[in-house]
C-alpha positions in Angstrom: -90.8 20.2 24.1 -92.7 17.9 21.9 -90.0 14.9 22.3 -88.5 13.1 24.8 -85.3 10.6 24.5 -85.9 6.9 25.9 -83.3 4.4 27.0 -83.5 1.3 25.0 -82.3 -0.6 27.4 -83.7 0.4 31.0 -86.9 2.9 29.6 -85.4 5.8 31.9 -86.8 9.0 30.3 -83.7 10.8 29.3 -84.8 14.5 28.2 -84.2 16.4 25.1 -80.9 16.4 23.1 -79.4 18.7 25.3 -79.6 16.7 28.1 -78.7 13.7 25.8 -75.4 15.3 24.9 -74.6 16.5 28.5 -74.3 12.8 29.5 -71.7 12.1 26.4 -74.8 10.7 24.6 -75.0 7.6 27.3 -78.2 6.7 29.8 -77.2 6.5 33.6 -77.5 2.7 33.2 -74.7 3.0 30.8 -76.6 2.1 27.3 -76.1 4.2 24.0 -78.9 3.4 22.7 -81.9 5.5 22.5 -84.9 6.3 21.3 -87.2 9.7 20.3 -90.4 9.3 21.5 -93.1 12.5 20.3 -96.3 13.4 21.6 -97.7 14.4 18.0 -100.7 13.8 16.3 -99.4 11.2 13.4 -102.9 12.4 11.4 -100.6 15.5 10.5 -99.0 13.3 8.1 -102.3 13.4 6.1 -101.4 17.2 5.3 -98.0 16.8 4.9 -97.6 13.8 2.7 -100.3 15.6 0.3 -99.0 15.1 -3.3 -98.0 17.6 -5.5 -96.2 19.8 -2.7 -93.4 21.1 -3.1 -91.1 20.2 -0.5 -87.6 21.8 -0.2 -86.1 19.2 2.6 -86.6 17.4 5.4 -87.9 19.9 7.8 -91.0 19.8 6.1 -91.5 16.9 8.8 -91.3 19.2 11.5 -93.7 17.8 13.5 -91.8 14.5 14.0 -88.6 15.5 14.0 -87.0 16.8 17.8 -87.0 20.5 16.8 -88.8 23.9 17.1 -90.3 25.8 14.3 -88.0 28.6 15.5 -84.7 26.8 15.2 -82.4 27.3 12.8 -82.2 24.9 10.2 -79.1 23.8 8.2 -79.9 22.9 5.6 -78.7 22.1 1.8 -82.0 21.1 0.1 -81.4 17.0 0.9 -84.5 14.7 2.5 -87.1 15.4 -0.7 -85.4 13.5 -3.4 -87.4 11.7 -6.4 -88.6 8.3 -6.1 -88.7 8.0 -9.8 -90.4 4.3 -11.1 -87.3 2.7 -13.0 -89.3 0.8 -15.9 -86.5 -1.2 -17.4 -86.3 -3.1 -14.1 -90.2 -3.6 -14.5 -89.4 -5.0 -18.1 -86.7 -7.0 -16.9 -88.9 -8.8 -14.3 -91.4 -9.4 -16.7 -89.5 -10.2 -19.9 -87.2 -12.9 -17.9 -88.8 -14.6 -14.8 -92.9 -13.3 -15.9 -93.0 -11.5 -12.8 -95.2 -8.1 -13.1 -94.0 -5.9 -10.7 -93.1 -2.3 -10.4 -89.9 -1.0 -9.1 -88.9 2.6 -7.8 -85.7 4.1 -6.9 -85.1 6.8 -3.9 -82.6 8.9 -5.5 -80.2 10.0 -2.9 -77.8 10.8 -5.0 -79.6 14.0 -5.5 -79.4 15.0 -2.1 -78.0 18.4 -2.0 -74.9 18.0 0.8 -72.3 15.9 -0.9 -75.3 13.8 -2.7 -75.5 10.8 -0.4 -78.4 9.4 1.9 -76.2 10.7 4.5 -76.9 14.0 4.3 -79.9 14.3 5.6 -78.8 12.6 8.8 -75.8 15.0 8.9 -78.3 18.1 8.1 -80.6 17.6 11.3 -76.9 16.8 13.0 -75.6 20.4 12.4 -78.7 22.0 13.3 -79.4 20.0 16.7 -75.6 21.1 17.5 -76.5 24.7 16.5 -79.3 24.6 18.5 -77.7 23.3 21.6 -74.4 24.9 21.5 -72.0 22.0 20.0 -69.0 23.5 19.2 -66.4 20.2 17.9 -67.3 17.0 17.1 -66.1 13.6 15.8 -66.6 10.1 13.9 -64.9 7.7 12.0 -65.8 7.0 8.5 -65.1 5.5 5.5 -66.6 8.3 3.2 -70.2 9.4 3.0 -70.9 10.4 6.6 -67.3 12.3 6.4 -68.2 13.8 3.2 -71.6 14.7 4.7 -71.0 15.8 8.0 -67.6 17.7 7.1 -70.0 19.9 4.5 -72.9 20.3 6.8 -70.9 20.8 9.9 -68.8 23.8 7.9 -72.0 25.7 7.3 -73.0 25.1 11.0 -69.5 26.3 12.4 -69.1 23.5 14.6 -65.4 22.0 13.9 -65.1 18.5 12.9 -62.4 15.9 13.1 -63.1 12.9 10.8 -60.8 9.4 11.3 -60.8 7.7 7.8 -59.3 4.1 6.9 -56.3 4.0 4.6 -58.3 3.1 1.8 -60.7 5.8 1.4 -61.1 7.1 -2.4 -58.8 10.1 -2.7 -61.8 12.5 -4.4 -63.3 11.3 -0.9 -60.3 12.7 1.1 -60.6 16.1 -1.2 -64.1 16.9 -0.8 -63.7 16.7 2.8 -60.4 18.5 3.0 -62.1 21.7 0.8 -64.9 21.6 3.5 -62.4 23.0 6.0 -62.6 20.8 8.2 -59.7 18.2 9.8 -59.4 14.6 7.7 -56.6 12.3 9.6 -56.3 8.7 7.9 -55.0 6.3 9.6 -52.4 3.5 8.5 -55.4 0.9 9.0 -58.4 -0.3 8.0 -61.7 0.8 9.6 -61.5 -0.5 12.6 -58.3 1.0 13.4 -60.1 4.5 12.1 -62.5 3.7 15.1 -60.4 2.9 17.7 -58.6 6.3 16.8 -61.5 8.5 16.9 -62.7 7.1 20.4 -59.0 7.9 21.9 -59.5 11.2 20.5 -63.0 11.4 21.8 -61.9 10.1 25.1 -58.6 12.5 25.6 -59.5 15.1 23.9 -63.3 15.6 25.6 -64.8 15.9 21.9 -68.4 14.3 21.1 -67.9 11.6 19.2 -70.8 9.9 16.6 -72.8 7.4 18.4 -72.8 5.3 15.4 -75.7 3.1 13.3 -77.9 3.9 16.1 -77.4 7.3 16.6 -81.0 8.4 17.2 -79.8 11.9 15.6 -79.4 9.5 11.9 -82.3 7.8 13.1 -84.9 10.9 13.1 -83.5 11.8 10.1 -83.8 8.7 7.7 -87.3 7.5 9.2 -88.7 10.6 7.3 -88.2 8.2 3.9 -91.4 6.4 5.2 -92.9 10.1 4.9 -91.5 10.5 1.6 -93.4 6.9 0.6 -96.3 8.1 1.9 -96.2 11.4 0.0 -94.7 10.3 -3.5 -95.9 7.0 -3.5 -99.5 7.0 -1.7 -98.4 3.5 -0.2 -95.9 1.8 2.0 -93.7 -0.6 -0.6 -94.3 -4.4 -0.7 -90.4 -4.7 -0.5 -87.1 -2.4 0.5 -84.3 -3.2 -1.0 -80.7 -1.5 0.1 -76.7 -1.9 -0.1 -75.7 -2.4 4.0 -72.7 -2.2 5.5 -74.4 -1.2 9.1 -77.9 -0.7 8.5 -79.1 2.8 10.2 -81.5 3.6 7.0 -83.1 -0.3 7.5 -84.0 0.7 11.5 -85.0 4.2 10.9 -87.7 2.8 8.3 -88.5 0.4 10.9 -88.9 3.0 13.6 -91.0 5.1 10.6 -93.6 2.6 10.6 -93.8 1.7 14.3 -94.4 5.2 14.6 -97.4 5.4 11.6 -98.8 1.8 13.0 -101.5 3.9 15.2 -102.9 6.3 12.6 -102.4 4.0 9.5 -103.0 1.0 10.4 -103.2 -0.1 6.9 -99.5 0.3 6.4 -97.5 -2.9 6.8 -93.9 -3.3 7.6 -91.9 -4.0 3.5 -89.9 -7.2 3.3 -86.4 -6.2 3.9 -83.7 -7.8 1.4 -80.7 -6.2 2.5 -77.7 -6.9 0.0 -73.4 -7.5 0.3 -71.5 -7.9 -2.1 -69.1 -11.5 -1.8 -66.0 -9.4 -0.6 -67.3 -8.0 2.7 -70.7 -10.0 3.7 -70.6 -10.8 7.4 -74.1 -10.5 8.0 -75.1 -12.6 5.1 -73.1 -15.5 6.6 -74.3 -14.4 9.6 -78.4 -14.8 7.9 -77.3 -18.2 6.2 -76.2 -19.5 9.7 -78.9 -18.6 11.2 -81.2 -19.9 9.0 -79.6 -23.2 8.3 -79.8 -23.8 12.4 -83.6 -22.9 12.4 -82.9 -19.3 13.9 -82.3 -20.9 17.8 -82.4 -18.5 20.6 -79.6 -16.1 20.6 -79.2 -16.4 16.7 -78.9 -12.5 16.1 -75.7 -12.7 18.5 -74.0 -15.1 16.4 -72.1 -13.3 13.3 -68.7 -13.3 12.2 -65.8 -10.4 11.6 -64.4 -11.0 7.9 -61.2 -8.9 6.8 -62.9 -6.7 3.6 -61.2 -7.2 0.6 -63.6 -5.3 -1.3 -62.4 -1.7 -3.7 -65.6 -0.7 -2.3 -64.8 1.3 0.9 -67.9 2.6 1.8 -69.1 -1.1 2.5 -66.1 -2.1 4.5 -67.9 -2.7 8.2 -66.1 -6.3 8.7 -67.8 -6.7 12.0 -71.2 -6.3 11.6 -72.0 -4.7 15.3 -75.6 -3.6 14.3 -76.9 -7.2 13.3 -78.3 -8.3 16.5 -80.7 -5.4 15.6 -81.4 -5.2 11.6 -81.4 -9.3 11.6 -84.6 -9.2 13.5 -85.9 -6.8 11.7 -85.2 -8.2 8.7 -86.6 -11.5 9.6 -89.6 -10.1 11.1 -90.3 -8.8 7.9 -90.4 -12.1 5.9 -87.1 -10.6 4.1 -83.8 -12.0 3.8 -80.4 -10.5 3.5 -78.4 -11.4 -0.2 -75.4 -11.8 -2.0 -74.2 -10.6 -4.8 -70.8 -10.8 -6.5 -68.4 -7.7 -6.9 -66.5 -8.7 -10.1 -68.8 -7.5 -12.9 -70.9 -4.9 -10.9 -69.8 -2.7 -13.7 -72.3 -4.5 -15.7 -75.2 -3.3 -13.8 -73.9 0.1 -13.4 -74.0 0.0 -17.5 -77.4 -1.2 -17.7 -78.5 1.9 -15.3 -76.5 4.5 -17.5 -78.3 3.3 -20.7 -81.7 3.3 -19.6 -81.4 6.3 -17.5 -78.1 8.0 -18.2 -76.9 8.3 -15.0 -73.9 7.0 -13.1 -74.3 5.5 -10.0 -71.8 4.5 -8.1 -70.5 1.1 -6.5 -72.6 1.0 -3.0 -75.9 1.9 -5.3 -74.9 -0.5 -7.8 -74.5 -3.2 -5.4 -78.4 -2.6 -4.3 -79.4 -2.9 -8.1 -77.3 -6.1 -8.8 -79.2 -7.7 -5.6 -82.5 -6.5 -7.4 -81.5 -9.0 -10.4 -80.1 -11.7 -7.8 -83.4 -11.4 -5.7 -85.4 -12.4 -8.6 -83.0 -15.3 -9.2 -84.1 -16.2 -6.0 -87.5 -16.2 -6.3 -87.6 -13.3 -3.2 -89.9 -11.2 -5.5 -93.1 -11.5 -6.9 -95.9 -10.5 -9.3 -97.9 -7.2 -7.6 -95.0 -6.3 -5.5 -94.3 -2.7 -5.4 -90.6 -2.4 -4.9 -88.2 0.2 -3.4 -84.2 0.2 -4.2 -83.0 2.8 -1.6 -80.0 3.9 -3.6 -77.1 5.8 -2.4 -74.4 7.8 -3.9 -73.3 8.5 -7.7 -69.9 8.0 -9.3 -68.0 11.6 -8.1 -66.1 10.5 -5.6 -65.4 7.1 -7.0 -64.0 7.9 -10.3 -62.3 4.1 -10.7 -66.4 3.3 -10.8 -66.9 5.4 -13.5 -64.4 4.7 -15.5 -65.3 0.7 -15.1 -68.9 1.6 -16.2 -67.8 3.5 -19.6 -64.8 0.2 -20.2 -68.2 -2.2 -20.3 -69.8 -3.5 -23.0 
């Protein structure tokens, strides 16, 4: 085993995933949070991250990831999408505010589950539970990771009971309902989708996610710093993202903390993490913090909104996993942002005439915080920049149809 699992909170040594999931993914001290530690050379990446390979997935990471070269993968073709340079952003930064600056796009929307950045996650999901004989398991979700792990867990044969929110997009709620697998959606919002899965985790003995810090979603969406490395050369000067709870912001965290030994010349990006207006507790949460000087304790402090956004992916009204990505935002020299929701639509027409695509709302709220973070003077000539986007307009029609209305 080239891997071991590390309590967070105590350091206990754990074992592999198959004694993880044994103790209902929980440390004898209690804590949910780990950690996989490897015993791999990192110069490997020197080979791997080689460009002009092709590279089919994310198991071309091997080597860092908490799996054998015999295991089976599943595995849809998802981890190796394009980080394409978007040059009408460039102009834009140029043209308006003289900033000269280039700006790249990871393009998980080309993923080849359901087409989110959740599938890779799911992908290494289904094939650990393969691997160690997982035969039903269960989260609550307000699309994506349904979407995701209902299509990967299908091709796995592991059965899978997903607990949605009221509000999830209907194409969301057929997608997962043609995977086979069981949808129930609650009366509620999200949090009363949670609250249902972990009764049904609890009575019906059924593994349930172990959420934003999952070290299963983790593993998986660290490999994007390997995908920098490969496509780009370089680390990015700044990350940009969309965050509801912020697993892809810590996994590029853990990514570099990992690479920090064998390239040291790679330096943590500046994190600007964007909300839109109608569900943005972690940016009040940022603005308090920074207002009051960031005193001791100031990650612990962040409110619960009620959502009233038509975005349901970026619904998470308590924001449980800020006491982690705040520091890791800060210690990056980043900031969290705000952008508005009325007139996203706007953006998502920019990005279909300069590149004819349609992304939809979660990835548009990434690009608007672009435009809003060089209102804000967060950007700046010579920074490389990387918009981590997520999913395109198929399962949010409404989007779509918004985007074609503009003018």
């Amino acid at each position: 085993m080239g891997y071991k699992l590390v309590c967070k909170k105590c350091d206990k040594v754990i074992g592999d995933f198959a004694a993880w999931f044994s103790q209902d993914q929980l440390c004898e001290c209690g804590s949910n949070h780990a950690e996989v530690v490897y015993d791999s050379d990192y110069r490997k990446l020197d080979e791997l991250c080689k460009p002009g390979q092709k590279v089919d997935n994310l198991y071309h990471y091997l080597p860092f990831l908490p799996l054998d070269e015999a295991d089976e993968q599943v595995t849809c073709g998802e981890g190796a999408v394009p980080i394409q340079e978007w040059d009408f952003l460039s102009r834009y930064a140029k043209d308006n505010y003289g900033i000269d600056c280039k700006v790249v796009v990871a393009r998980n929307d080309l993923n080849g589950g359901s087409g989110t950045f959740k599938d890779i996650a799911a992908s290494l999901a289904a094939t650990l539970f393969k691997k160690h004989g997982v035969k039903e398991y269960c989260l609550a979700s307000t699309g994506n990771a349904a979407t995701a792990y209902a299509t990967y867990l299908a091709k796995a044969g592991v059965k899978f009971d997903v607990f949605a929110p009221h509000d999830m997009y209907q194409e969301t709620q057929q997608a997962i309902r043609a995977t086979g697998q069981n949808l129930q959606v609650s009366e509620g919002g999200y949090g009363q989708a949670k609250a249902e899965a972990a009764d049904f985790h609890k009575n019906q003995n059924v593994m349930i996610s172990a959420g934003n810090i999952d070290p299963i979603r983790v593993e998986a969406k660290k490999t994007l710093v390997f995908e920098c490395m490969r496509q780009l050369g370089r680390i990015p000067d700044v990350y940009m993202q969309a965050v509801a709870g912020g697993t892809s912001p810590i996994a590029f965290e853990k990514g570099m903390r990992e690479i920090a030994d064998a390239y040291p010349q790679y330096k943590m990006p500046r994190m600007l993490l964007v909300q839109q207006d109608t569900c943005d507790p972690m940016v009040q949460a940022w603005e308090w913090a920074n207002e009051n000087n960031f005193p001791q304790g100031w990650n612990k402090h962040f409110p619960t909104v009620v959502p009233q956004t038509k975005i349901s992916i970026l619904t998470a009204g308590t924001p449980g996993m800020y006491p982690l990505v705040g520091p890791i935002v800060k210690n990056s020299g980043g900031s969290f942002i705000r952008v508005k929701e009325e007139g996203l639509e706007r953006y998502g027409r920019m990005v279909k005439d300069a590149q004819g695509i349609y992304m939809g709302p979660a990835s548009v709220v990434c690009i608007a915080g672009f435009f809003k973070a060089l209102e804000e003077k967060k950007l700046k000539s010579g920074d490389l920049i990387l918009l981590n986007t997520g999913e395109g307009c198929e399962r949010a029609l409404w989007f779509k149809q918004a985007i074609d209305s503009c003018k």
